[in-house]
C-alpha positions in Angstrom: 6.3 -22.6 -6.1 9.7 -22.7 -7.1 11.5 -20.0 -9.3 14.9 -20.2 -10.4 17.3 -16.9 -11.4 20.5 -15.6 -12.0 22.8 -14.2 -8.9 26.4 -12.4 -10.3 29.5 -13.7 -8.3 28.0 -15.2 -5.3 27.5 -11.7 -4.2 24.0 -11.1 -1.4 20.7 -9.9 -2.8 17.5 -9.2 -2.3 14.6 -10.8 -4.0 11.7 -8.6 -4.2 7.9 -9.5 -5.4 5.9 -6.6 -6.7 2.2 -6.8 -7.7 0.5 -5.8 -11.2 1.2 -2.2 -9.7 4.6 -2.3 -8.8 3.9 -2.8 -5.3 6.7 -4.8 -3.5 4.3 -7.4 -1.2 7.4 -9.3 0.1 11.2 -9.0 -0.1 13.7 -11.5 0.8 17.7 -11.3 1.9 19.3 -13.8 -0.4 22.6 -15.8 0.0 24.1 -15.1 -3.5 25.4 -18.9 -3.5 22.0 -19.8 -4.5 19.6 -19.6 -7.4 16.3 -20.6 -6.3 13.5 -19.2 -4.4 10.7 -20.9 -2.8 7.6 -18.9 -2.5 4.7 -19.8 -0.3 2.0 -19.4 -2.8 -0.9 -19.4 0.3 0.2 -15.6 1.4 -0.4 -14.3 -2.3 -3.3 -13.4 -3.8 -4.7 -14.3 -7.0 -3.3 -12.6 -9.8 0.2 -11.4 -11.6 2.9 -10.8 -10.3 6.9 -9.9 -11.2 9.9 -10.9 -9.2 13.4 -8.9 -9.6 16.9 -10.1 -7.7 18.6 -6.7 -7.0 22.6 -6.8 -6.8 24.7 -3.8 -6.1 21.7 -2.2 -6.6 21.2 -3.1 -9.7 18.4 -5.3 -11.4 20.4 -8.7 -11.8 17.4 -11.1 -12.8 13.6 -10.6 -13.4 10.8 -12.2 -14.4 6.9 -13.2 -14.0 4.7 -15.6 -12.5 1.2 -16.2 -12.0 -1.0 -17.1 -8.9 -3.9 -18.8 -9.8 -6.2 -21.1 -7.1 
């Protein structure tokens, strides 16, 4: 699975996946030159889930996906 988003300035973040609690299951270091994330859908359960890119500590880029097998 493939999700693109929105990094300010080339600047490092993290990408973090939370479940239908607010749960973060994984987080990621990311290299602010790029704008796409991968996700091995086989270590996720089935079910929702919501992504955020955090910058400076702040909430740069969010969104949903859904795991379905």
């Amino acid at each position: 699975m493939h999700i693109t988003y929105n990094t300010l300035n080339g600047q490092d973040a993290e990408f973090r996946v939370m479940d239908i609690y607010g749960k973060c299951v994984n987080s990621y270091k990311i290299n602010g030159q790029e704008n796409e994330m991968t996700l091995n859908e086989t270590s996720l359960s089935i079910g929702m889930y919501f992504y955020q890119v955090i910058g400076s500590g702040k909430v740069i880029s969010s969104g949903k996906f859904i795991i379905a097998k």
